[in-house]
C-alpha positions in Angstrom: 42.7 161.9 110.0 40.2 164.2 108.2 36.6 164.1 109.1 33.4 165.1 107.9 30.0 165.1 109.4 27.1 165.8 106.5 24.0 167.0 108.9 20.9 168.1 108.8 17.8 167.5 110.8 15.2 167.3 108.2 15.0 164.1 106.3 15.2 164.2 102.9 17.5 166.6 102.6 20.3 164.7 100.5 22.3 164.0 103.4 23.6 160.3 102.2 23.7 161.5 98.8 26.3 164.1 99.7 27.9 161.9 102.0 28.2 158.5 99.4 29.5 160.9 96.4 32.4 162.6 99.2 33.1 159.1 100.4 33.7 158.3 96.4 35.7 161.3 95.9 38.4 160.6 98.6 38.2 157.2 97.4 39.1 158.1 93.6 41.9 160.3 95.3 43.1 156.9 96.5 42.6 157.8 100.3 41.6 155.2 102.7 38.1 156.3 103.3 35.5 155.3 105.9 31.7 156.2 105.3 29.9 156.1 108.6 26.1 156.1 109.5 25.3 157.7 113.1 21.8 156.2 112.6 21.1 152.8 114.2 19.4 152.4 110.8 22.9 151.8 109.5 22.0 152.9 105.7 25.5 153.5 104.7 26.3 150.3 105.2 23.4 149.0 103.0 24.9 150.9 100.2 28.7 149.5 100.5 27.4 146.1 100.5 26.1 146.6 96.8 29.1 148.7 96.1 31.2 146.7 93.0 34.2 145.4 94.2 36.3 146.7 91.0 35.4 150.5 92.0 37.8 152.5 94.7 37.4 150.7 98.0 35.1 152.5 100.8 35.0 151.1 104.3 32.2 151.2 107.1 33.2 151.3 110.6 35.3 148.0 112.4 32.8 146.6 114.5 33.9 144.3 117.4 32.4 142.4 119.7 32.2 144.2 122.9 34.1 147.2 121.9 32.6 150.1 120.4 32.9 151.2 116.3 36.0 152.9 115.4 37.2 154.0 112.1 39.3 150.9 110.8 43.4 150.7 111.1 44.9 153.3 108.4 41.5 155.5 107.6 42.9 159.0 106.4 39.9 160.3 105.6 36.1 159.8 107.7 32.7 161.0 106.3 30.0 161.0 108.7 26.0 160.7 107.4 23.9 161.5 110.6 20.1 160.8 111.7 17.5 162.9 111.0 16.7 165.1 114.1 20.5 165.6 115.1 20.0 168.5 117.8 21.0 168.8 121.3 23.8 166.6 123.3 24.1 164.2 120.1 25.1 166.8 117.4 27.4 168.1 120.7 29.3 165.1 120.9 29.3 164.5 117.1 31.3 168.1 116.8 33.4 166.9 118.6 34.5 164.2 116.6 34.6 165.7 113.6 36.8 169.2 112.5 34.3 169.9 109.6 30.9 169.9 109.3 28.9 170.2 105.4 24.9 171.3 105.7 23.2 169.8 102.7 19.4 172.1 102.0 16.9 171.9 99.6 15.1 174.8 98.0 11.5 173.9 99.6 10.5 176.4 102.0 9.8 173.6 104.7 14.0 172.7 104.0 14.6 176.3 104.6 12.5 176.6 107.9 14.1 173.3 108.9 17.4 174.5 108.0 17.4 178.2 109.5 17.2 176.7 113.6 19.6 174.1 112.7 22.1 176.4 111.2 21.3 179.3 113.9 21.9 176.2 116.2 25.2 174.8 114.9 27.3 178.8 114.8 26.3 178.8 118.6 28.0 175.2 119.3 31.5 175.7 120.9 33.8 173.9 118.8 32.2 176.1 115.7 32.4 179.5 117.3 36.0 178.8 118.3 37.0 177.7 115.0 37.8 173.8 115.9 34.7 172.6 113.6 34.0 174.2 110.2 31.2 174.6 108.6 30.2 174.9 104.8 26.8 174.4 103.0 25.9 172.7 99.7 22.6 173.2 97.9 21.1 169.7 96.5 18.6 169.6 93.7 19.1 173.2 92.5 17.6 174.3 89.6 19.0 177.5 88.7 16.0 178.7 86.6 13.3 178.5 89.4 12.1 181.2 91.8 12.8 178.3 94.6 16.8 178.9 94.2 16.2 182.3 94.2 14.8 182.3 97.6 17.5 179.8 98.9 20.2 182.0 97.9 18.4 184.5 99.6 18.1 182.7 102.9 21.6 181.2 102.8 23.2 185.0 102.0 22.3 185.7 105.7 24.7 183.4 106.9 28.4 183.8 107.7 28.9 180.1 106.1 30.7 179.6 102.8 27.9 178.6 100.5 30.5 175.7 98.1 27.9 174.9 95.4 24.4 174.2 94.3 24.7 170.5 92.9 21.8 169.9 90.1 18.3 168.3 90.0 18.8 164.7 88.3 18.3 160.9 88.9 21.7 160.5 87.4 22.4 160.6 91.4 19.6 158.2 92.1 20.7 155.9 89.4 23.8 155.7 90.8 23.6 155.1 93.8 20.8 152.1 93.5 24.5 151.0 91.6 26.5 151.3 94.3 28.5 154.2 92.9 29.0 157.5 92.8 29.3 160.5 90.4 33.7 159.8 90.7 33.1 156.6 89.6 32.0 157.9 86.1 34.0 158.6 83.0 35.3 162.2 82.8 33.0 162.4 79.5 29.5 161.7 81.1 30.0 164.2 84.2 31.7 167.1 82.8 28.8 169.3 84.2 28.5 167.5 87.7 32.5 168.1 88.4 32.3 171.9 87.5 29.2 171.7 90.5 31.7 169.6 92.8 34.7 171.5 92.3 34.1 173.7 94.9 33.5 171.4 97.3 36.9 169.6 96.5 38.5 172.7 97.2 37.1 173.1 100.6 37.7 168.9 101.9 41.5 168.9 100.3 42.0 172.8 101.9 
């Protein structure tokens, strides 16, 4: 089973953004996908609820009376959105559980501050610095253009983290996922320029 943990401790970074569309991607790859929430808040499963029932099918976790969540029977693939403030013995057991972890940042200097201890953090957890967990980042609401991605590209360059993509500034996201859906669930037509910002990512989950 493949599993992915989309952290970050600042809120508002487009942590269940990047986790929804992933979940949608495995989904339209016809994987049996589940799409966790770590927060008590349980947002994630807000979001499937409204999800149309004539789009690929994505799970939440099997929930039992007296018996912790698990992934349901026959999940290939997990992704993980976790709680804002994930440091400590929490994001140590949640490496644990999960063999690759994706790092969502914003290009707001209060995202990068936020992001530097979390990162500087993570590459000095054990399962990362023995190569059991992975890590990768992802830049949400880029614009290219702006002195703001300069400086993020600037930041994330002194990391030794593979830096997949910088996924665009639009409420075609927001729209979306208000639906229920994500950016797979469009026509090849209307998201030409979103794949082309998703491929690498694609590349990194199916490696």
């Amino acid at each position: 089973m493949k599993s992915f943990l989309i952290a970050n401790p600042k809120g508002g970074s487009g942590k269940s953004t990047l986790a929804t569309n992933l979940a949608g991607y495995f989904a339209r790859c016809g994987h049996q996908v589940m799409l966790g929430d770590t927060d008590r808040q349980q947002s994630s499963r807000e979001w499937l609820a409204i999800r149309p029932d004539i789009l690929p099918p994505i799970r939440s976790w099997d929930v039992a009376k007296d018996r912790p969540a698990r992934p349901p029977k026959n999940t290939t693939h997990v992704v993980l959105d976790s709680a804002a403030g994930l440091h400590g013995k929490a994001l140590e057991r949640m490496l644990k559980q999960v063999r690759h972890v994706i790092v969502p940042v914003q290009p707001s200097l209060f995202d990068i501050w936020a992001t530097r201890h979390f990162l500087e953090t993570l590459l000095e957890e054990k399962a990362v610095r023995k190569a059991q967990t992975f890590v990768a980042v992802v830049g949400m609401r880029v614009d290219a253009r702006t002195r703001a991605a300069t400086e993020l590209e600037r930041f994330l360059s002194s990391y030794d983290v593979p830096v997949l993509t910088f996924l665009r500034d639009t409420q075609l996201y927001v729209q979306l996922a208000a639906s229920g859906m994500t950016i797979f669930d469009l026509s090849p037509s209307r998201t030409e320029k979103d794949m082309a910002q998703w491929k690498p990512v694609m590349d990194w989950v199916d490696a």
